[in-house]
SEVEX-269759 format. One record per residue (C-alpha): residue number from 1; x, y, z. Coordinates in nm, 3 decimals, padded with zeros to 5 digits. Example, Ala and Ser with C-alpha at 12.3 -4.5 7.8 and 13.67 -1.06 7.14 Angstrom:
# SEVEX-269759
<site num="1" x="01.230" y="-00.450" z="00.780"/>
<site num="2" x="01.367" y="-00.106" z="00.714"/>
//
This chain:
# SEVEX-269759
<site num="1" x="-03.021" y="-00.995" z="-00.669"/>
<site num="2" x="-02.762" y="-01.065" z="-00.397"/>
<site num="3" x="-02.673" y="-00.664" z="-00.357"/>
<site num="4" x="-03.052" y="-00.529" z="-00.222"/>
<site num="5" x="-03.167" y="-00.512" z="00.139"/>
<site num="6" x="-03.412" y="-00.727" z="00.267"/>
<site num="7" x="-03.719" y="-00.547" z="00.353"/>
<site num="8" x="-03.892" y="-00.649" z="00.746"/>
<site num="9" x="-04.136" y="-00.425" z="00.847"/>
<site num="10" x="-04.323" y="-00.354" z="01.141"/>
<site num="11" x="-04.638" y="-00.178" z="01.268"/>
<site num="12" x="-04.701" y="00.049" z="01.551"/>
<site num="13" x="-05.061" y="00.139" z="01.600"/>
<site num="14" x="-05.100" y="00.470" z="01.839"/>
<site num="15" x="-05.363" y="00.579" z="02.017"/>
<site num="16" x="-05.494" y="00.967" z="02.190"/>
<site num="17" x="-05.568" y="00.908" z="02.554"/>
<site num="18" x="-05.889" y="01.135" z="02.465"/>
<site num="19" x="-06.025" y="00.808" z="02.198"/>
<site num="20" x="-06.081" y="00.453" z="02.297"/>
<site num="21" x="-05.743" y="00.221" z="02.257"/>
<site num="22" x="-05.927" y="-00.030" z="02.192"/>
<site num="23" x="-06.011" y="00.124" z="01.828"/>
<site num="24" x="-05.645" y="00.120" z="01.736"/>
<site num="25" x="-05.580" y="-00.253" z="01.870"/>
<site num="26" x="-05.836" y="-00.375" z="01.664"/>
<site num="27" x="-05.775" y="-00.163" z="01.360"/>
<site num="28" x="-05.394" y="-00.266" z="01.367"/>
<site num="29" x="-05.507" y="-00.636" z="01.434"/>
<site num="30" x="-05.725" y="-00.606" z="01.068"/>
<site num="31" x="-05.379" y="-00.493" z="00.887"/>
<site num="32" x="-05.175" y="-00.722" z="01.031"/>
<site num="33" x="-05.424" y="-00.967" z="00.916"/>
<site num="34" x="-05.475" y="-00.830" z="00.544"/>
<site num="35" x="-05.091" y="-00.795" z="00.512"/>
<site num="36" x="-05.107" y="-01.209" z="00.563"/>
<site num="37" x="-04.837" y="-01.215" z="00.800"/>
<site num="38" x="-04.582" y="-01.028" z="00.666"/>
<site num="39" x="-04.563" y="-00.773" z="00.861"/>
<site num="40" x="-04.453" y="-00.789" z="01.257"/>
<site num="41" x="-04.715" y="-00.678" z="01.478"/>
<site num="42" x="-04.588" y="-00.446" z="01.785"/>
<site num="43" x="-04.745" y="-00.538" z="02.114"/>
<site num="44" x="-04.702" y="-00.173" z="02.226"/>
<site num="45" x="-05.001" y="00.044" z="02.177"/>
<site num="46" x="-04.815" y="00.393" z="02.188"/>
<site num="47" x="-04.997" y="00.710" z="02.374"/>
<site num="48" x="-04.730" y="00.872" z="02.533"/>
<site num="49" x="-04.341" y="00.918" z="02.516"/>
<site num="50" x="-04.204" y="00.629" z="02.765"/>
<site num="51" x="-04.484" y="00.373" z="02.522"/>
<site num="52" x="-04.297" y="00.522" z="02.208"/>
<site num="53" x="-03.986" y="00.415" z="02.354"/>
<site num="54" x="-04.079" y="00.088" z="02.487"/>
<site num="55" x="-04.279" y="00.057" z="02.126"/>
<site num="56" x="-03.947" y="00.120" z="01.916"/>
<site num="57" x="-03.743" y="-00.120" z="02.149"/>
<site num="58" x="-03.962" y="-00.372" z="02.040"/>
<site num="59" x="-03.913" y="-00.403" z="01.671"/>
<site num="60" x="-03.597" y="-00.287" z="01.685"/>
<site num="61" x="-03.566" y="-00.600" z="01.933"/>
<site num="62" x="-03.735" y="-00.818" z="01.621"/>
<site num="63" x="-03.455" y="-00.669" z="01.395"/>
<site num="64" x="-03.714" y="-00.471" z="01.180"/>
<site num="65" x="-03.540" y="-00.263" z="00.950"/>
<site num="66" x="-03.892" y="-00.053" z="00.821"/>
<site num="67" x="-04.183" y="00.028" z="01.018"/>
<site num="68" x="-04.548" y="00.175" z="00.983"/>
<site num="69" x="-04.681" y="00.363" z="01.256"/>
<site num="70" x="-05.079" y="00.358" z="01.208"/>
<site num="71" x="-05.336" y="00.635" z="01.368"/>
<site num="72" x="-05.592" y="00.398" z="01.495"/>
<site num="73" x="-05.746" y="00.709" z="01.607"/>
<site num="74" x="-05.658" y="01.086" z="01.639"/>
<site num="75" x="-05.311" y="00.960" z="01.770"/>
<site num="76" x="-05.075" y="01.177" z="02.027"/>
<site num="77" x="-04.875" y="01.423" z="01.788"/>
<site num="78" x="-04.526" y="01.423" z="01.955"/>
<site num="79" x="-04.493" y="01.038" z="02.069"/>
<site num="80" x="-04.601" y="00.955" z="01.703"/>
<site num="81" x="-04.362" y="01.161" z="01.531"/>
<site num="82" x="-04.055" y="01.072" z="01.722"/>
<site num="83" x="-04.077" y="00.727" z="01.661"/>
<site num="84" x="-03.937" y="00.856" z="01.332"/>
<site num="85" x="-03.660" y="00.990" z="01.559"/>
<site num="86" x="-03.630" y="00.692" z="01.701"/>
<site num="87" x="-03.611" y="00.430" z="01.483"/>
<site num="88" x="-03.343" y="00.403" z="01.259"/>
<site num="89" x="-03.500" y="00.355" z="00.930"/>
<site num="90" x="-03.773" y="00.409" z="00.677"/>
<site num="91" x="-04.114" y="00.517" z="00.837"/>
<site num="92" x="-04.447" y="00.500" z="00.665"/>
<site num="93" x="-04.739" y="00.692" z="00.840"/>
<site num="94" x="-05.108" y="00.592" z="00.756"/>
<site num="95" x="-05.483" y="00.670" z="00.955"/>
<site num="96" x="-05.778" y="00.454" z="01.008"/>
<site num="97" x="-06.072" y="00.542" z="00.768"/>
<site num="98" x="-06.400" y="00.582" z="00.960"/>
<site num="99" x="-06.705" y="00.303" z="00.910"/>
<site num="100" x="-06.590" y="00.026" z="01.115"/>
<site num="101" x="-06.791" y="00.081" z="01.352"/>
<site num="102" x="-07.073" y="00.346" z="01.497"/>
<site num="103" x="-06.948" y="00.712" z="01.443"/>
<site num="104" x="-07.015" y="00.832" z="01.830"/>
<site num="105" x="-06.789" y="00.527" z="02.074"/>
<site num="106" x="-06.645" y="00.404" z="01.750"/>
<site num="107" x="-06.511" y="00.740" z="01.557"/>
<site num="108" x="-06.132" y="00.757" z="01.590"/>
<site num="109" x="-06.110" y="01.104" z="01.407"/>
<site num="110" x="-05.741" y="00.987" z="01.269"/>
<site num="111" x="-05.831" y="01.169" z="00.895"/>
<site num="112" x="-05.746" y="01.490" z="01.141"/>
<site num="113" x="-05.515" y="01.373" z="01.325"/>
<site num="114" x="-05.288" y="01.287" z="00.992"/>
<site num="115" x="-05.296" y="01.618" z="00.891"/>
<site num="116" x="-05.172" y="01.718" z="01.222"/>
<site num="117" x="-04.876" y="01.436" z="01.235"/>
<site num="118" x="-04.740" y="01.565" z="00.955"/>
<site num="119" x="-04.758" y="01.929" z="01.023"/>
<site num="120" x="-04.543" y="01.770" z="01.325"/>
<site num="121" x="-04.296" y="01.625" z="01.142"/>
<site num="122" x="-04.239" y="01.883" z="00.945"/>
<site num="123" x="-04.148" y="02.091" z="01.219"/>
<site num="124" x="-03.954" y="01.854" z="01.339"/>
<site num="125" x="-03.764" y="01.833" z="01.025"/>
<site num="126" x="-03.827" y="01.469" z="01.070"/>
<site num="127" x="-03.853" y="01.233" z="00.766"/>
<site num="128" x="-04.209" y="01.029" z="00.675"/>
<site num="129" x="-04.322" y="00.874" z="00.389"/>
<site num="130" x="-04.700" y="00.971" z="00.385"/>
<site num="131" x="-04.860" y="00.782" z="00.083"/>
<site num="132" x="-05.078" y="01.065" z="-00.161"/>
<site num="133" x="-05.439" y="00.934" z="00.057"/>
<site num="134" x="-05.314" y="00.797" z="00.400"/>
<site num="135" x="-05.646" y="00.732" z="00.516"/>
<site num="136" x="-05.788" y="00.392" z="00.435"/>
<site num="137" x="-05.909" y="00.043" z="00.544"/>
<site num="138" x="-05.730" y="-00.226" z="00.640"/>
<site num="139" x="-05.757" y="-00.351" z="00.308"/>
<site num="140" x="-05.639" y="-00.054" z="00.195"/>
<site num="141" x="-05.350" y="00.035" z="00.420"/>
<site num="142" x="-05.224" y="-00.303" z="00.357"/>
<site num="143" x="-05.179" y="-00.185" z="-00.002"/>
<site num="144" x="-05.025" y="00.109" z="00.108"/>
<site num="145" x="-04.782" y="-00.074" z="00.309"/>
<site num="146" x="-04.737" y="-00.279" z="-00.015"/>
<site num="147" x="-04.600" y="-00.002" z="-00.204"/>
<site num="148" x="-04.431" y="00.162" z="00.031"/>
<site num="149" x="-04.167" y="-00.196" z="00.055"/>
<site num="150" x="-03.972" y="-00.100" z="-00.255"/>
<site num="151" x="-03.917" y="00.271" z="-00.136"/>
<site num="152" x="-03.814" y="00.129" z="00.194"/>
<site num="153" x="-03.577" y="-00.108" z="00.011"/>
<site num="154" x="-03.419" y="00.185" z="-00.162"/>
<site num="155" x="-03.381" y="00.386" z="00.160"/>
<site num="156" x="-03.199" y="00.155" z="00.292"/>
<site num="157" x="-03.000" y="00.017" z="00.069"/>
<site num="158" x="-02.882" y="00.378" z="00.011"/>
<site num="159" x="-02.821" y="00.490" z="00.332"/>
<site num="160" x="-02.581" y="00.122" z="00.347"/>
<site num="161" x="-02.420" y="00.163" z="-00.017"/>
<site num="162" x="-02.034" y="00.254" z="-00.110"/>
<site num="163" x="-02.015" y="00.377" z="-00.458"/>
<site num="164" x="-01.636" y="00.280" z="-00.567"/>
<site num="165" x="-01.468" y="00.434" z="-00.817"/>
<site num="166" x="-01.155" y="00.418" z="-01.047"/>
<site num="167" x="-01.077" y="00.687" z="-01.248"/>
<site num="168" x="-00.960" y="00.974" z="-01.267"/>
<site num="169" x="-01.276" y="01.149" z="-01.397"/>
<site num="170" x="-01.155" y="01.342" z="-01.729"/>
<site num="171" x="-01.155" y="01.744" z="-01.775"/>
<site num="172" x="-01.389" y="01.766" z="-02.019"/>
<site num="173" x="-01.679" y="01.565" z="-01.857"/>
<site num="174" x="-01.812" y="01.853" z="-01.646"/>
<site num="175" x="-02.122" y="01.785" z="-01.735"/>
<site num="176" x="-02.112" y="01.438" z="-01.514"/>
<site num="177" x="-01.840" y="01.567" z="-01.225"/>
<site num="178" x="-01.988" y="01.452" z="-00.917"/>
<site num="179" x="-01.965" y="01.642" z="-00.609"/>
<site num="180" x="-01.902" y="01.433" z="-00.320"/>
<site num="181" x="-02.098" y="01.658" z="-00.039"/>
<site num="182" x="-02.417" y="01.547" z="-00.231"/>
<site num="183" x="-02.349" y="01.171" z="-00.159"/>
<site num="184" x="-02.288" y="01.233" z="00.177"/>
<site num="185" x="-02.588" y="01.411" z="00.247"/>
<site num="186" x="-02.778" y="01.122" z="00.130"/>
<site num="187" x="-02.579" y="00.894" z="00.341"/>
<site num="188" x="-02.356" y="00.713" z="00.083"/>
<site num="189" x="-02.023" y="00.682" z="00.157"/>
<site num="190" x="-01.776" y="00.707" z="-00.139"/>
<site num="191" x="-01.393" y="00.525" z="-00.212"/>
<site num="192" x="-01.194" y="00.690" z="-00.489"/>
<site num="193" x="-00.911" y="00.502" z="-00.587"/>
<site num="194" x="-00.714" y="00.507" z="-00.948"/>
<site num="195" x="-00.708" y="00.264" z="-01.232"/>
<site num="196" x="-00.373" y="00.153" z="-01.136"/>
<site num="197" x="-00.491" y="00.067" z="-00.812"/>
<site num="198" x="-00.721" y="-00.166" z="-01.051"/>
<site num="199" x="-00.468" y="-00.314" z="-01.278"/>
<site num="200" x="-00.221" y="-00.424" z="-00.949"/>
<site num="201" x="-00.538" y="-00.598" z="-00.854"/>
<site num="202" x="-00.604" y="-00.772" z="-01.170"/>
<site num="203" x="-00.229" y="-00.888" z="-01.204"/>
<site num="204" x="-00.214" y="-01.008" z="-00.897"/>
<site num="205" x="-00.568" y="-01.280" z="-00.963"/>
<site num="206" x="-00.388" y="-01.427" z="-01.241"/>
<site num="207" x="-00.393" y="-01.764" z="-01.242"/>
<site num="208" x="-00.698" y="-01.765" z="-00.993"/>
<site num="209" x="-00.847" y="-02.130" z="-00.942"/>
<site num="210" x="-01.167" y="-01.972" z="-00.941"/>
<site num="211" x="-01.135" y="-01.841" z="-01.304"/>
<site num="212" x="-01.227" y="-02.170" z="-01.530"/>
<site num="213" x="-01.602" y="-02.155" z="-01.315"/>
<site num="214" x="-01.656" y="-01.807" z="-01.386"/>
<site num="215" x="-01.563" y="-01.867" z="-01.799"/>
<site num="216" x="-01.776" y="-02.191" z="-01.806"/>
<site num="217" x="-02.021" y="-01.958" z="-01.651"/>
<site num="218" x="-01.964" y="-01.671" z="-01.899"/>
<site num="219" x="-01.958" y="-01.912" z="-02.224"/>
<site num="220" x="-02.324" y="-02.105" z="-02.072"/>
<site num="221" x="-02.468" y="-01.720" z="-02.043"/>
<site num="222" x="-02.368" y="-01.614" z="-02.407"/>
<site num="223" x="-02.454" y="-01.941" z="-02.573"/>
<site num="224" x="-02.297" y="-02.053" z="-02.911"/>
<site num="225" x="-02.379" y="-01.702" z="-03.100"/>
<site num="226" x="-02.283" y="-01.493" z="-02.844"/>
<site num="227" x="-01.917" y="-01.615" z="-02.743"/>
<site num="228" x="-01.759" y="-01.433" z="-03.047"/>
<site num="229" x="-01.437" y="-01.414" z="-02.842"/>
<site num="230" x="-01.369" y="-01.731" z="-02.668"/>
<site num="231" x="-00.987" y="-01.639" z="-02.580"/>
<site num="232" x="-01.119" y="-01.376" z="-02.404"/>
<site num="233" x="-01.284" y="-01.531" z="-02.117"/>
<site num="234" x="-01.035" y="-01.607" z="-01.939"/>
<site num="235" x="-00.921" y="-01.179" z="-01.898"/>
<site num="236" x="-01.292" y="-01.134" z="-01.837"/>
<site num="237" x="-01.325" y="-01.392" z="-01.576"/>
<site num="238" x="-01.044" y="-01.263" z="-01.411"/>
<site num="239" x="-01.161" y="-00.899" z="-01.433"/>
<site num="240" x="-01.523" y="-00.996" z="-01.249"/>
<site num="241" x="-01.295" y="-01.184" z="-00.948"/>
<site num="242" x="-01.105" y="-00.886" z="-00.953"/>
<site num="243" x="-01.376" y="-00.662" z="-00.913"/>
<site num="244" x="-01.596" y="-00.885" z="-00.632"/>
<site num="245" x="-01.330" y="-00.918" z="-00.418"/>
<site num="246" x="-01.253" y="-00.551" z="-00.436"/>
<site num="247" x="-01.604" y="-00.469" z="-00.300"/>
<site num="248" x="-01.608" y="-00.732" z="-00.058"/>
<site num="249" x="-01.250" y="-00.642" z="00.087"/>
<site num="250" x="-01.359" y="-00.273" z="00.026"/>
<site num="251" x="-01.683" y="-00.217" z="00.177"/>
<site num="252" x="-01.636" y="-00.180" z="00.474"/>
<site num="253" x="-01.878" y="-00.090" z="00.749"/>
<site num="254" x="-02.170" y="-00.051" z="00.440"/>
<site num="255" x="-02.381" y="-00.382" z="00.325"/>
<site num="256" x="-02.384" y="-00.300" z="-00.027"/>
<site num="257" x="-02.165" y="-00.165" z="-00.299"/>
<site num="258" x="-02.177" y="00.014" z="-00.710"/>
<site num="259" x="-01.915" y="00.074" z="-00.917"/>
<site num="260" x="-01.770" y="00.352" z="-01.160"/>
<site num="261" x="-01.539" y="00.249" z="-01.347"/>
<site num="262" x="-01.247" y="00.390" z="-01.603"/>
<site num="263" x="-01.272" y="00.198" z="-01.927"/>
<site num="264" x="-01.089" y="00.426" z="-02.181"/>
<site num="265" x="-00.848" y="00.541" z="-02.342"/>
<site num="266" x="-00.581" y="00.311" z="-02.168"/>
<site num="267" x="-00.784" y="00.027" z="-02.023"/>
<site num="268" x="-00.814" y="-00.183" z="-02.345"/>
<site num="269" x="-00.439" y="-00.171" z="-02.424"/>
<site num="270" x="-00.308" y="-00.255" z="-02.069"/>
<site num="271" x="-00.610" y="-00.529" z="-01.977"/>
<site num="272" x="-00.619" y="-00.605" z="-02.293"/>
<site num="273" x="-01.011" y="-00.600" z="-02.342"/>
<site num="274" x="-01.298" y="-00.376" z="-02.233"/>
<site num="275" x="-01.473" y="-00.416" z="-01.942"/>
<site num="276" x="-01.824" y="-00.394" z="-02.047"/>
<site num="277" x="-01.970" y="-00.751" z="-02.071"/>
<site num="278" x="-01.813" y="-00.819" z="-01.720"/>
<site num="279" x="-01.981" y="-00.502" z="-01.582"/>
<site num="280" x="-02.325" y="-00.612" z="-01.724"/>
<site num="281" x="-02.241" y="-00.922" z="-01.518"/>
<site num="282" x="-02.267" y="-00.740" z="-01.236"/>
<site num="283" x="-02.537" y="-00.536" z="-01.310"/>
<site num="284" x="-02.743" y="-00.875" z="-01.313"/>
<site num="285" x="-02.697" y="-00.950" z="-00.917"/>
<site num="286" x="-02.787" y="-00.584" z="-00.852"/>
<site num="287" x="-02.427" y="-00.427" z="-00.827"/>
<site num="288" x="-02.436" y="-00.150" z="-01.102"/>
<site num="289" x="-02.099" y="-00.018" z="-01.270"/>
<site num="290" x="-02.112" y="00.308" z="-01.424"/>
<site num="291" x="-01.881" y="00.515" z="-01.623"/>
<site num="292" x="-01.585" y="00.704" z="-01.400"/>
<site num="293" x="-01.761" y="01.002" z="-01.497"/>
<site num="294" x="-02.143" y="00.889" z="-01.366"/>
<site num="295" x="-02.110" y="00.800" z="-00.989"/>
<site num="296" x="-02.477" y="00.949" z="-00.974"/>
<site num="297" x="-02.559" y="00.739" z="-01.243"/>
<site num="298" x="-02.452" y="00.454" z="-01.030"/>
<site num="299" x="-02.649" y="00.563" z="-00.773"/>
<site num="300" x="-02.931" y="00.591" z="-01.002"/>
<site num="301" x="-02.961" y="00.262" z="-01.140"/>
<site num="302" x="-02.867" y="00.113" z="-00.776"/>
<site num="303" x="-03.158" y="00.261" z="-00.638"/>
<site num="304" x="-03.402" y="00.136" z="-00.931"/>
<site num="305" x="-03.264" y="-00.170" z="-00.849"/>
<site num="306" x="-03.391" y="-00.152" z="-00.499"/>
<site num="307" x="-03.716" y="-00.002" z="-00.619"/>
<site num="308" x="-03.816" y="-00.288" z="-00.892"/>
<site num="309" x="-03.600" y="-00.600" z="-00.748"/>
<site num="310" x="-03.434" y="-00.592" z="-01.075"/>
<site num="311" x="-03.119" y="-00.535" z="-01.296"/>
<site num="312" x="-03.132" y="-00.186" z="-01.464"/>
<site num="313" x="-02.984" y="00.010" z="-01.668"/>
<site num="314" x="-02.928" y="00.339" z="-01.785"/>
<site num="315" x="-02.888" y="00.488" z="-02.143"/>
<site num="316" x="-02.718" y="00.810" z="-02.219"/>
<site num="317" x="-02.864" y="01.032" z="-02.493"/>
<site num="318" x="-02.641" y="01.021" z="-02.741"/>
<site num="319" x="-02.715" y="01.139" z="-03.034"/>
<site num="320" x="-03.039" y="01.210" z="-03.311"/>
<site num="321" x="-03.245" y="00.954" z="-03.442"/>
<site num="322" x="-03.204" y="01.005" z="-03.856"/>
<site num="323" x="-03.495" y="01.151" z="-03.997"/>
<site num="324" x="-03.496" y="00.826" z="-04.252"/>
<site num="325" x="-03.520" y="00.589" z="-03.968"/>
<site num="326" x="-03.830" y="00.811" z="-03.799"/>
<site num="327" x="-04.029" y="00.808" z="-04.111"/>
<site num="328" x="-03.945" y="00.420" z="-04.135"/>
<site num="329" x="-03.982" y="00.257" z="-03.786"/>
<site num="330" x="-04.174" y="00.502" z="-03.568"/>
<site num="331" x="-04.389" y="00.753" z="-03.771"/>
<site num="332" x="-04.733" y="00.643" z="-03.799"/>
<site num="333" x="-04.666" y="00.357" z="-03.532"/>
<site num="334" x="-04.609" y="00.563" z="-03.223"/>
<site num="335" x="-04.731" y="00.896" z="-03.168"/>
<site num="336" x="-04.384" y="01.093" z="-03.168"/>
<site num="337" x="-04.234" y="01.361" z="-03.372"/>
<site num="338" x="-03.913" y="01.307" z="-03.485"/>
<site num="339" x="-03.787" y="01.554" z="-03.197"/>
<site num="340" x="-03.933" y="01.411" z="-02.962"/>
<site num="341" x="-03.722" y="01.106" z="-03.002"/>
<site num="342" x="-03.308" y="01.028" z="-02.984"/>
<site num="343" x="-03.075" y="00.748" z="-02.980"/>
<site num="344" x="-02.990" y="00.614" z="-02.633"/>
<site num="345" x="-02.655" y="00.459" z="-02.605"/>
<site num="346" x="-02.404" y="00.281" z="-02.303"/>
<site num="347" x="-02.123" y="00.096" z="-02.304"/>
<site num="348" x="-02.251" y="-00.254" z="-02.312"/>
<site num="349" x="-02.360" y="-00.262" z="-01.953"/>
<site num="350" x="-02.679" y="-00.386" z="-01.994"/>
<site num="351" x="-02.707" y="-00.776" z="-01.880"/>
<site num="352" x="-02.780" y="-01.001" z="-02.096"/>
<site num="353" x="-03.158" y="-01.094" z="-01.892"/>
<site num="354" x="-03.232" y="-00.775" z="-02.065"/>
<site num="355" x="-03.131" y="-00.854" z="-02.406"/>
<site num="356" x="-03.265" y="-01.039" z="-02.704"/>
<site num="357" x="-02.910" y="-01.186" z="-02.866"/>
<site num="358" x="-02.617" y="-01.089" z="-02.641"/>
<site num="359" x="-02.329" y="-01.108" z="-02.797"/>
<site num="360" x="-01.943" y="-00.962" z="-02.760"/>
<site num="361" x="-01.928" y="-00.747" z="-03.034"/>
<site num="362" x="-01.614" y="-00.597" z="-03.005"/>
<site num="363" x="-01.359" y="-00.768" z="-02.747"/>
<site num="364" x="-01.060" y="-00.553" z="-02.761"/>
<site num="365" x="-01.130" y="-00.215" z="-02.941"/>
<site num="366" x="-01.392" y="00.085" z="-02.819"/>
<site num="367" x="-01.656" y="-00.166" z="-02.649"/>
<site num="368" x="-01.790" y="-00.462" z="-02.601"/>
<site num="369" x="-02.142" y="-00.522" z="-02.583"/>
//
């Protein structure tokens, strides 16, 4: 997956000057060590402002790009919050369980002062991810910390996409328009551009010398079975060049790119195949393409990429599942009622690591699969 952030996180452990500092040195030192290493350990024990700063120089300094700030102990409300100001990224917070030690020099009373941090950031209007129990061991934090890598991934890579279209969306797809203040708000930034913009493009990477690698690639993917349409590798091949060096001469200022693209009613007559199979290409090194129509499916299936590390897809409902075909394949084998159920359907973007027989069905008429 070449189209995901890398995750590098960091810990800052705080401390009240009211509780020993000591507790949340050696409470941070126990994560660091359950996390095995994979996780930079701030030198800055943070109990006031100027440490918060001097804390968030630091990993910024050791180019992390996600960060846990642990309560070693009650922790000082307004330093520990605005490191979430501070830092520009993904913040998990997480407290110290008690029983490390004796509960009179060695209680830290974080469980309270959790509740209290995030009463602060809401205030704030600050943004935290506080896993569903923040209060834990080392061994347990470090699982925390665990699952809180794939929503930092997404974060990221959101807040560093460009979702690139080619369209014109169609009147009647209302129920799909995409409003671009919505995007915005979540900190992707958006080019619209038409599907003639596209087919100049494509013209002009014919005769690419990069194009024979890409179909040898294409033909070694689909195997014997699957290459129904051999003459058409070489459009295809040319399409996916067309399309990578769009985003990489597109992007920009953002790290990371998706796609929705027009593929009807026009695009099989003047490329002279559908797009599909070269789209699920894409889909495989975590660069979605959705319809023109779903740039918040894009979005979607970009951030699922982030979360699992994997290509994904998504399937539109399309229509019923025939009441023959319930009774046959599902009643009695899975406990659903025929309306419970319906027929999920895309346009062949789906990469083949994620099908049983992939095959090009169709190369030049409604889709290709």
């Amino acid at each position: 997956m070449t189209n995901i952030p890398e995750v590098k996180l960091g810990i800052i452990a705080v401390s009240r000057d009211c509780f020993p500092i000591g507790l949340s040195i050696s409470r941070r030192e126990n994560i660091v060590k359950a996390c095995n290493g994979r996780i930079y350990n701030c030198p800055v024990t943070v109990e006031n402002e100027k440490d918060m700063l001097k804390a968030v120089a630091d990993v910024k300094a050791a180019e992390c790009n996600a960060l846990v700030v642990f309560l070693g102990n009650f922790g000082p409300e307004t330093p520990e919050t605005l490191i979430a100001k501070e830092f520009d990224g993904p913040v998990m917070f997480a407290a110290a369980a008690e029983g490390d030690g004796d509960l009179i020099n060695g209680r830290g009373d974080a469980y309270c002062g959790m509740l209290n941090c995030s009463y602060n950031l809401g205030m704030r209007h600050l943004k935290g991810y506080i896993p569903e129990y923040p209060v834990g061991t080392a061994g347990d934090i470090a699982k925390m910390i665990e699952d809180f890598v794939p929503i930092a991934r997404a974060v990221i890579g959101v807040r560093n996409l460009k979702i690139i279209t080619f369209g014109p969306r169609p009147q009647d797809f209302f129920a799909c328009n995409a409003p671009i203040k919505g995007l915005y708000e979540l900190g992707v930034e958006i080019e619209e551009n038409s599907e003639l913009d596209l087919l100049v493009s494509y013209r002009e990477h014919k005769d690419d010398p990069r194009i024979p690698a890409v179909c040898a690639d294409m033909a070694a993917e689909l195997g014997v079975t699957g290459n129904n349409y051999p003459s058409l590798l070489p459009r295809m091949a040319q399409f996916e060049l067309t399309l990578l060096d769009w985003a990489e001469n597109h992007k920009g200022a953002r790290k990371y790119v998706a796609f929705a693209d027009k593929c009807w009613p026009a695009f099989p007559k003047e490329f002279g195949f559908e797009p599909c199979y070269v789209n699920s290409r894409l889909a495989a090194r975590g660069i979605p393409v959705s319809c023109e129509v779903d740039i918040y499916g894009a979005l979607s299936e970009y951030i699922g990429s982030c979360i699992t590390g994997d290509a994904v897809t998504i399937l539109d409902i399309n229509n019923s599942v025939p009441a023959q075909m319930w009774e046959k394949d599902i009643k009695g084998k899975f406990d659903y009622t025929l309306t419970d159920t319906f027929r999920g359907f895309h346009c062949g973007n789906t990469p083949s690591c994620k099908i049983g027989l992939p095959r090009i069905v169709d190369g030049s008429g409604d889709h290709a699969a």
